[in-house]
Backbone as a chain_set.jsonl record, in Angstrom:
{"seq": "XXXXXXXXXXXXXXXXXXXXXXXXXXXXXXXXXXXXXXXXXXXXXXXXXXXXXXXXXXXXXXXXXXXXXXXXXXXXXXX", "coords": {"N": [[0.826, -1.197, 0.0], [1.976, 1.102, 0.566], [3.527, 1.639, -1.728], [1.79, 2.433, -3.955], [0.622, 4.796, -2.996], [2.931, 6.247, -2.547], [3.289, 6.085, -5.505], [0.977, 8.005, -6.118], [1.239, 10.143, -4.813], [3.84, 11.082, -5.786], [2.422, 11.312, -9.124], [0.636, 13.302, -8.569], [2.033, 15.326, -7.962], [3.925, 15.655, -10.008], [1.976, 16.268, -11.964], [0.776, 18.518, -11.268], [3.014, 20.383, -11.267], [4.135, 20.756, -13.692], [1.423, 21.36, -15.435], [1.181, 24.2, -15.917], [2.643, 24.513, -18.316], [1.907, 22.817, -19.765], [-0.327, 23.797, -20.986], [0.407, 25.565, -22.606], [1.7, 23.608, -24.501], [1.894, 22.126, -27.716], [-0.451, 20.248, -29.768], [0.487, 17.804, -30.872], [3.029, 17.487, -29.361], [1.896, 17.303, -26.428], [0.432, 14.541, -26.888], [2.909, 13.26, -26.935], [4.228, 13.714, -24.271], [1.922, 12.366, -22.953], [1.764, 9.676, -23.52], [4.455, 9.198, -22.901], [3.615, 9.732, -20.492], [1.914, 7.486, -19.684], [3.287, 4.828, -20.035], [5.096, 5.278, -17.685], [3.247, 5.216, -15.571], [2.407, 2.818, -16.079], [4.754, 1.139, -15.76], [5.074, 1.8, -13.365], [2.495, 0.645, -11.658], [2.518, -2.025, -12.316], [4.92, -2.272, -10.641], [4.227, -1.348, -7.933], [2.322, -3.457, -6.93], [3.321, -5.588, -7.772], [3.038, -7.014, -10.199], [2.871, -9.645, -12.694], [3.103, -8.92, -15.23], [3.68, -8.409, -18.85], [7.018, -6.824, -19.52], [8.156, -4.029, -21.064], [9.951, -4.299, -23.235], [9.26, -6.827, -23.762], [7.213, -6.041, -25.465], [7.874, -4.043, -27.358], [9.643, -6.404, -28.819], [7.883, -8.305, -29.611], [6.377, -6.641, -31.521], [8.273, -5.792, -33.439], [10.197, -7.282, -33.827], [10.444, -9.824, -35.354], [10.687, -8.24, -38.071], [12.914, -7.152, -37.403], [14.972, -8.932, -37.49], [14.993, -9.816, -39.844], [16.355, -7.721, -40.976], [18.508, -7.989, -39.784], [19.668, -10.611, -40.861], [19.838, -10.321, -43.75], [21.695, -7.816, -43.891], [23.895, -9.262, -42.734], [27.469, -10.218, -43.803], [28.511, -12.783, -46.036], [30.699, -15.076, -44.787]], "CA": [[0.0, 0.0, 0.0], [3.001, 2.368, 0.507], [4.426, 2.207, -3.075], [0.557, 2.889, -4.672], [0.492, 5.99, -1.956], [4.153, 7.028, -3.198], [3.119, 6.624, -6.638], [0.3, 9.058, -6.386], [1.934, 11.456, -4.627], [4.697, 11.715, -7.216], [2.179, 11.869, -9.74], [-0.32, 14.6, -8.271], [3.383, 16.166, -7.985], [3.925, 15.692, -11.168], [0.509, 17.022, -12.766], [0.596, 20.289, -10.448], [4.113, 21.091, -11.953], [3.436, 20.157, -15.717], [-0.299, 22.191, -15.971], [1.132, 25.152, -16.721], [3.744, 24.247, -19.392], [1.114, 21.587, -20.519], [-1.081, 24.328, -21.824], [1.418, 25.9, -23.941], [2.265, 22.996, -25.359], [0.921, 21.903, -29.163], [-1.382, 18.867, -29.606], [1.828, 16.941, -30.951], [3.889, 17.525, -27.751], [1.304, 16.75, -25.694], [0.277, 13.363, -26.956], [4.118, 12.542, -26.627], [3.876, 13.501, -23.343], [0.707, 11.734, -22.518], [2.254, 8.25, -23.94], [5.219, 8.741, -21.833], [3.231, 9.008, -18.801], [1.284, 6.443, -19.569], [4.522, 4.089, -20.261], [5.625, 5.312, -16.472], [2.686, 5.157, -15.056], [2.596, 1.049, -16.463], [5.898, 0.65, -14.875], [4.757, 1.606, -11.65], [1.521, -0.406, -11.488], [3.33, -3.541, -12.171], [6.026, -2.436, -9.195], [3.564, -1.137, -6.744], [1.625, -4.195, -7.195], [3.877, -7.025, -7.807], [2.31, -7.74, -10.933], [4.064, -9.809, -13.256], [2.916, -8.509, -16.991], [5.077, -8.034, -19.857], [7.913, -5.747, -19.241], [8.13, -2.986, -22.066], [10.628, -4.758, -24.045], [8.454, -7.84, -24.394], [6.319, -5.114, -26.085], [8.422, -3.929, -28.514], [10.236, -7.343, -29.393], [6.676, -9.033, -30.411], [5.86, -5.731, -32.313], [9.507, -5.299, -34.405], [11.419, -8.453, -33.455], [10.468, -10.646, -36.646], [11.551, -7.261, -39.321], [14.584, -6.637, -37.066], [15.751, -9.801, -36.738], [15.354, -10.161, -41.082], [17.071, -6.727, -41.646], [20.024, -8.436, -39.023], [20.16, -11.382, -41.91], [20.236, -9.436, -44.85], [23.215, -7.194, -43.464], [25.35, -9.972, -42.738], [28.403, -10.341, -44.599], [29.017, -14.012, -45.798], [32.403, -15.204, -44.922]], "C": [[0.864, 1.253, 0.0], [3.442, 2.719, -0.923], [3.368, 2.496, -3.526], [0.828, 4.393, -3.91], [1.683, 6.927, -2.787], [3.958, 7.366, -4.492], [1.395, 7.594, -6.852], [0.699, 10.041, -6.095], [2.597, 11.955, -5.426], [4.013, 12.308, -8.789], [1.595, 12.855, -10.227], [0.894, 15.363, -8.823], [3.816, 17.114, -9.181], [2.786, 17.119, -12.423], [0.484, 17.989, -12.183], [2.01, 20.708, -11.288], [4.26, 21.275, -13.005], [2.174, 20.921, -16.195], [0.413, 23.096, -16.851], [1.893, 25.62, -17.982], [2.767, 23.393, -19.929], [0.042, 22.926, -21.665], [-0.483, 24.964, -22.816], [1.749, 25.071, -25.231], [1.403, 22.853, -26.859], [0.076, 20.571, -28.624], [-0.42, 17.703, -29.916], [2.734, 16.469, -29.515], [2.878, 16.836, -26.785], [0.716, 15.097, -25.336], [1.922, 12.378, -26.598], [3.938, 12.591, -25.469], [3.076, 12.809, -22.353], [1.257, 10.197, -22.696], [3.221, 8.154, -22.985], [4.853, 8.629, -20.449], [2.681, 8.02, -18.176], [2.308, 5.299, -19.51], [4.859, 3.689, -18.493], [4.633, 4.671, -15.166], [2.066, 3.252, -15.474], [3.366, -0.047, -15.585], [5.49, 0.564, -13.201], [3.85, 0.462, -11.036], [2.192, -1.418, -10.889], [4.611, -3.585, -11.22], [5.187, -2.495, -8.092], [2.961, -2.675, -6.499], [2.09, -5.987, -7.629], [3.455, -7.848, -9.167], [3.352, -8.289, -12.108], [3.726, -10.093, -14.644], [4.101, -8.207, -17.791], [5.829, -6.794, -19.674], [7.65, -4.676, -21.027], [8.908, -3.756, -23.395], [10.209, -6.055, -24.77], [7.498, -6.997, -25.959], [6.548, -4.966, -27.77], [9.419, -5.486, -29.491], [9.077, -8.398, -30.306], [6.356, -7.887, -31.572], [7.257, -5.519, -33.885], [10.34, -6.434, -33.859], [11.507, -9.682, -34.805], [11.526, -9.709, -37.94], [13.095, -7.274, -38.921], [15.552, -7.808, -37.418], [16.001, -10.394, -38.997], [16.374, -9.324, -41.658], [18.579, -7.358, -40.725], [20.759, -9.034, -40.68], [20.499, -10.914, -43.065], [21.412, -8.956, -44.545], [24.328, -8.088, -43.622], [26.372, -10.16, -43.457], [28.516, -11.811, -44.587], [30.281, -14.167, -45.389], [32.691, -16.302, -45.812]], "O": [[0.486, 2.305, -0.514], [3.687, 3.873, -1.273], [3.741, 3.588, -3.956], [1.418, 5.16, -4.672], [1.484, 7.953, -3.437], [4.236, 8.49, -4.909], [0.889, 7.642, -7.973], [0.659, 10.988, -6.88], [2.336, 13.051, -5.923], [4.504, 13.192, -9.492], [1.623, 13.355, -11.352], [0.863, 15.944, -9.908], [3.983, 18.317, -9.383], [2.895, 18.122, -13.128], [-0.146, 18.76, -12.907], [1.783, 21.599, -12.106], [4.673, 22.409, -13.246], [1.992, 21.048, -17.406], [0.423, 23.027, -18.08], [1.828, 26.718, -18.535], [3.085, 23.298, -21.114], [-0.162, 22.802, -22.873], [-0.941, 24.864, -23.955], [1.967, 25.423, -26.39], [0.349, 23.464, -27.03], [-0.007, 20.073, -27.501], [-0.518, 16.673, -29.248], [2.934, 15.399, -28.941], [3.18, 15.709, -26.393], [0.57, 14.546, -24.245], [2.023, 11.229, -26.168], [3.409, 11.554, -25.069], [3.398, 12.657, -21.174], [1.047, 9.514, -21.693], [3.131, 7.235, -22.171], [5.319, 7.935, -19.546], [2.697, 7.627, -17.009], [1.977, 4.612, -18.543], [4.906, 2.564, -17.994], [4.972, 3.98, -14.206], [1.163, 2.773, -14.789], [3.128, -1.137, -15.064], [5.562, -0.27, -12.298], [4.205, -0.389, -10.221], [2.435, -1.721, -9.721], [5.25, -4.615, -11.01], [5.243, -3.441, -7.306], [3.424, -3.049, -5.422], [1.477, -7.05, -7.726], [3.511, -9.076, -9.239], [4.365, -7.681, -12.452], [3.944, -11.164, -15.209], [5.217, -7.844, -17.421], [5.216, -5.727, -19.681], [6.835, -4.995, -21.892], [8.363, -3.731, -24.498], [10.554, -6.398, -25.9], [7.302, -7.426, -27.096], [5.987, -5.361, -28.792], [9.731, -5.409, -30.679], [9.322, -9.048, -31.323], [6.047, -8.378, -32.658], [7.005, -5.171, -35.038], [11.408, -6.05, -33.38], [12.542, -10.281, -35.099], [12.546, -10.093, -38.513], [14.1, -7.356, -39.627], [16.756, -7.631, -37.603], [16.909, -11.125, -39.391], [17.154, -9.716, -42.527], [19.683, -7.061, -41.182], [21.644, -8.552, -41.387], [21.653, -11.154, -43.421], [22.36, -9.651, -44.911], [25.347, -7.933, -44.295], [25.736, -10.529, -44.445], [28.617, -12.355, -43.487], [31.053, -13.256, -45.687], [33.858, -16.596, -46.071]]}, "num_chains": 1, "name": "protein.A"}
């Protein structure tokens, strides 16, 4: 219950310090922003909480791990 507690605090924290630079921002910036908090705010969950979902990198390795792993082969140099 302490690390949920910690992670609100940090993120009220967060969102009170960020408003007034948030409104400035464009609609571009902002959605970046919004993804990365969401990203952080993923991470935490699954700490506060013990939960044991796919890490981030699972993420991206199911999403770009087949192309990457053809553009590796291609590259290679035979010997």
């Amino acid at each position: 219950m302490g690390k949920l507690l910690v992670l609100l605090v940090i993120y009220t924290l967060i969102s009170i310090a960020d408003m007034p630079r948030l409104k400035k921002l464009d609609r571009r910036e902002i959605f970046a922003y919004s993804a990365m908090l969401m990203l952080s705010a993923y991470l935490g969950i699954t700490y506060s909480f013990n939960l044991s979902w796919p890490f981030l990198e699972d993420f991206a390795a199911a999403l770009i791990g087949e192309p990457a792993r053809r553009i590796i082969e291609f590259l290679k140099v035979p010997s």
